[in-house]
C-alpha positions as CSV (number, residue, x, y, z in Angstrom):
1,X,98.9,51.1,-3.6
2,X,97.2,48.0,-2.6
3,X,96.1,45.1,-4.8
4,X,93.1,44.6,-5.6
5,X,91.5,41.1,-6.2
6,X,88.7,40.8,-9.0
7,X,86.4,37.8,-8.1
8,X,84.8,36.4,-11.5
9,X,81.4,34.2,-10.3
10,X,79.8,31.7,-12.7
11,X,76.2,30.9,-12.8
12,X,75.0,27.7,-14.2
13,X,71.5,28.3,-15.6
14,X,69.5,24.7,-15.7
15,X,68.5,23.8,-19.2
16,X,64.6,24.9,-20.3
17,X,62.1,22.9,-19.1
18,X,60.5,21.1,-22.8
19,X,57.0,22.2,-20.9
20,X,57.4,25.6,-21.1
21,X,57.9,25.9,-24.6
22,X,55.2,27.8,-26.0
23,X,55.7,26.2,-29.5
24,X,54.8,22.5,-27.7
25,X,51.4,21.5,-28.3
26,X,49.1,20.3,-25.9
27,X,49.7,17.1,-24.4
28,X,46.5,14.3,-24.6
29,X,44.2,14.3,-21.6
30,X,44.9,11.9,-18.9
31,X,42.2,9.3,-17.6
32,X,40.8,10.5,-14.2
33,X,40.5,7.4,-11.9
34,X,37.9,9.4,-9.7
35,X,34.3,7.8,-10.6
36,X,31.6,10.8,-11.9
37,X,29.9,12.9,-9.8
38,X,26.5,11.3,-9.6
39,X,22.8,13.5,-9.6
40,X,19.9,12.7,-7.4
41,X,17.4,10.3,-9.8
42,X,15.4,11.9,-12.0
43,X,16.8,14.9,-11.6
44,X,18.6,16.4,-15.4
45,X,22.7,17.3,-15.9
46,X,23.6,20.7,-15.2
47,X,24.7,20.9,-18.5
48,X,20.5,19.9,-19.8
49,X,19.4,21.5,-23.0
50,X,16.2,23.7,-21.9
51,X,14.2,21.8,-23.0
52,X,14.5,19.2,-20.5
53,X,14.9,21.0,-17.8
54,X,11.6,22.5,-18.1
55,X,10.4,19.1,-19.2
56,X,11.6,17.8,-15.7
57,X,10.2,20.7,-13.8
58,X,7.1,20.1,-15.8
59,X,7.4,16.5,-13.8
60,X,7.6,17.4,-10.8
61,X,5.1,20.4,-10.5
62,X,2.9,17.4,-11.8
63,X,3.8,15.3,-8.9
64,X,3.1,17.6,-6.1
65,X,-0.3,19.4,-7.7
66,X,-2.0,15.8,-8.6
67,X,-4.4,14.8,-6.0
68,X,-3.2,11.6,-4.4
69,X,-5.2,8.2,-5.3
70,X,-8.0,7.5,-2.4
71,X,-7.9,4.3,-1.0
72,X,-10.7,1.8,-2.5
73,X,-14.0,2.3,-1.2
74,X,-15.3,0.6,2.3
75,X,-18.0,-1.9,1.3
76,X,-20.7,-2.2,3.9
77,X,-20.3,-5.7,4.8
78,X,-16.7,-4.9,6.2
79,X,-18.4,-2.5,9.0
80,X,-22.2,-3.9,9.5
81,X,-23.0,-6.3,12.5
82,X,-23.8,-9.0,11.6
83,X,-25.5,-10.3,14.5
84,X,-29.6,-9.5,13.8
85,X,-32.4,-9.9,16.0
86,X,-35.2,-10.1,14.1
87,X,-38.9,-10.8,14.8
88,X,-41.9,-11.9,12.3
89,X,-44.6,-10.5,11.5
90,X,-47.1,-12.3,13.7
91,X,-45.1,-11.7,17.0
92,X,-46.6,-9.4,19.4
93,X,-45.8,-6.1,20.3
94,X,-44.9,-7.2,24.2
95,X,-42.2,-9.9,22.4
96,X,-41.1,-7.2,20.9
97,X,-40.2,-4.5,23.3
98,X,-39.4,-7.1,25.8
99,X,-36.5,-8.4,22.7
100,X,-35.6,-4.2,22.5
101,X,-35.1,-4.3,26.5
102,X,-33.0,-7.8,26.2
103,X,-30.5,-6.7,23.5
104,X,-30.3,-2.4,24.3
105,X,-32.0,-1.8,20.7
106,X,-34.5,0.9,19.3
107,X,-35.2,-0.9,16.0
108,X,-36.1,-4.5,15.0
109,X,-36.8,-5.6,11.2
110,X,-39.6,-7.6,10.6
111,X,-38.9,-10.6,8.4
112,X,-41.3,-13.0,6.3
113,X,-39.1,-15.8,6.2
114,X,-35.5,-14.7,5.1
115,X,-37.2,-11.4,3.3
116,X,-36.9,-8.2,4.9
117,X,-40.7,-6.7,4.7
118,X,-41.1,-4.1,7.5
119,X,-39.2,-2.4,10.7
120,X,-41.0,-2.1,14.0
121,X,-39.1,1.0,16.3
122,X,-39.6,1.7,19.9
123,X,-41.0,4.5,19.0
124,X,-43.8,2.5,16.9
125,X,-44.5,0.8,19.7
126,X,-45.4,3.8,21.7
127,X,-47.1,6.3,19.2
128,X,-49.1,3.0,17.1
129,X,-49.4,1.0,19.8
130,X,-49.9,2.2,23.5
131,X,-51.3,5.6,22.4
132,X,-53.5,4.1,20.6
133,X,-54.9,2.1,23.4
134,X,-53.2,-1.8,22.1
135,X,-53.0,-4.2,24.7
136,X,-49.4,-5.6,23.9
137,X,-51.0,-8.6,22.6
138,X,-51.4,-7.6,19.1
139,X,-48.9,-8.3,16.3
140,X,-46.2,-6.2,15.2
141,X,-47.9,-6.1,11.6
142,X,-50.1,-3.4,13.5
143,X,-47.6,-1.0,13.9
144,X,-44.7,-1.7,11.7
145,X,-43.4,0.6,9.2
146,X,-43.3,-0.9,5.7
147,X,-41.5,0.3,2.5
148,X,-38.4,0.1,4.9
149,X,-34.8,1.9,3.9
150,X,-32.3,-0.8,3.6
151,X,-28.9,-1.3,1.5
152,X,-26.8,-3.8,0.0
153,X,-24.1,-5.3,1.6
154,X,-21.3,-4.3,-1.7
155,X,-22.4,-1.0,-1.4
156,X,-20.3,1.9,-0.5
157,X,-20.3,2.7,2.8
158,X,-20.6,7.0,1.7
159,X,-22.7,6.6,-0.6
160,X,-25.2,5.2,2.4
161,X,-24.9,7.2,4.9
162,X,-25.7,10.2,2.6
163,X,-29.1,8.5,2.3
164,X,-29.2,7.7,6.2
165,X,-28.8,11.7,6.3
166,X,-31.3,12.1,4.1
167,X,-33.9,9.2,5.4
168,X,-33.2,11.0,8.9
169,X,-32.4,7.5,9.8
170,X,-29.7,6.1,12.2
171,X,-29.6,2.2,11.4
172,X,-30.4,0.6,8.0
173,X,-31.1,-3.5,7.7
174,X,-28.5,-4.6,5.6
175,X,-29.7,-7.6,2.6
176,X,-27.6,-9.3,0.0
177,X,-29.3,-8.9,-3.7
178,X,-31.7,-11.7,-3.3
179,X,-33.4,-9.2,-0.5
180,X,-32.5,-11.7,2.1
181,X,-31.5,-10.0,5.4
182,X,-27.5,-10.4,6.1
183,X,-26.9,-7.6,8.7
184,X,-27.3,-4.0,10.3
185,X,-25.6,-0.5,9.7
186,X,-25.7,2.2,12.4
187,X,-23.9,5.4,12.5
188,X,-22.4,3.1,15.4
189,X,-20.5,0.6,12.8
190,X,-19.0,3.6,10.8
191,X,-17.6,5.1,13.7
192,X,-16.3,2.5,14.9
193,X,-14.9,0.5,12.1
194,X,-14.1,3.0,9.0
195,X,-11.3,5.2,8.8
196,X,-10.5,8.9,10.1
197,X,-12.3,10.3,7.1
198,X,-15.4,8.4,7.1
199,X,-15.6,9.3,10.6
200,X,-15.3,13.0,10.3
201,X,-18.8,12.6,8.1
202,X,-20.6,11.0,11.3
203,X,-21.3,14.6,12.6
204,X,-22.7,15.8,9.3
205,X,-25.0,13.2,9.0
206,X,-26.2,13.2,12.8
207,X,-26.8,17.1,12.7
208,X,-28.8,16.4,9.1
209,X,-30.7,13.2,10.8
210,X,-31.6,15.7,13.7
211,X,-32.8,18.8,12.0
212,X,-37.2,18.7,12.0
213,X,-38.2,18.5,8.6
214,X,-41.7,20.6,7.7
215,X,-44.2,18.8,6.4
């Protein structure tokens, strides 16, 4: 009967790791070198009370509802000409059409001295003067318009062309506060010289200055 051999094998078990042990107790926490996560500016922790996050939301539904600020208002010296042709009252009414034809103008202001005390149109000049059979030798005084619209030159640039709308007028003489005459506004200057806004009014007030009032 053959022999038979009986193998004995060994196994070496490593010792328990110390970590393992569920009796150990926790070990400390270890610095993290990694720098914190940083949050857009203004905006609150994720881990907020309530209370600020609906204070911050509060913020920034303020922010986008609030009308922005409107830049400060055009003063009319910053878009009037300043360049006036001007006649006196003892100037006749040929001087004066022949000084519309010279400079391409419709309107001249009449001035006693530095004062501004009347405007003389083309259309003066026709309806008070040649219809009524004048000569051209006469003096503007004859036909002028007195009580004249004008404005000061700190004075908001809206603010008078809502009375040029409402004069039906398309050029105002522009004085400083001692009534002395500085310059000229026209639906012209605005459009030319104010912003995108003031411009979009130009059409308002030009249908308003063209409408035929009744009597």
């Amino acid at each position: 009967m053959p022999m038979q051999h009986a193998f004995t094998t060994s196994f070496h078990l490593p010792p328990p790791d110390p970590l393992d042990d569920p009796q150990r107790p926790p070990l400390p926490p270890q610095p993290d070198d990694r720098p914190p996560p940083t949050l857009p500016e203004g905006d609150p922790p994720p881990h907020a009370p309530p209370e600020r996050l609906e204070r911050t939301a509060r913020f920034a539904s303020q922010e986008t509802t609030q009308p922005r600020k409107e830049k400060t208002m055009t003063q009319v010296r910053e878009v009037m000409s300043r360049e006036v042709v001007h006649i006196a009252p003892d100037t006749t009414i040929r001087h004066a059409a022949e000084l519309m034809r010279d400079h391409d103008i419709g309107a001249l202001p009449v001035c006693d001295g530095e004062q501004i005390v009347g405007m003389v149109t083309d259309r003066d000049l026709a309806m008070r003067g040649l219809a009524q059979g004048c000569t051209g030798e006469e003096t503007v005084s004859h036909v002028a318009t007195s009580g004249v619209q004008w404005c000061y030159e700190d004075e908001d640039v809206n603010v008078v062309q809502r009375r040029m709308a409402e004069a039906q007028v398309r050029r105002l003489p522009v004085v400083n506060h001692e009534r002395e005459l500085v310059g000229t506004l026209s639906l012209g200057d605005i459009a030319t010289r104010c912003d995108g806004a003031q411009r979009e009014r130009i059409a308002n007030t030009l249908e308003d200055i063209s409408q035929r009032r009744v009597p």
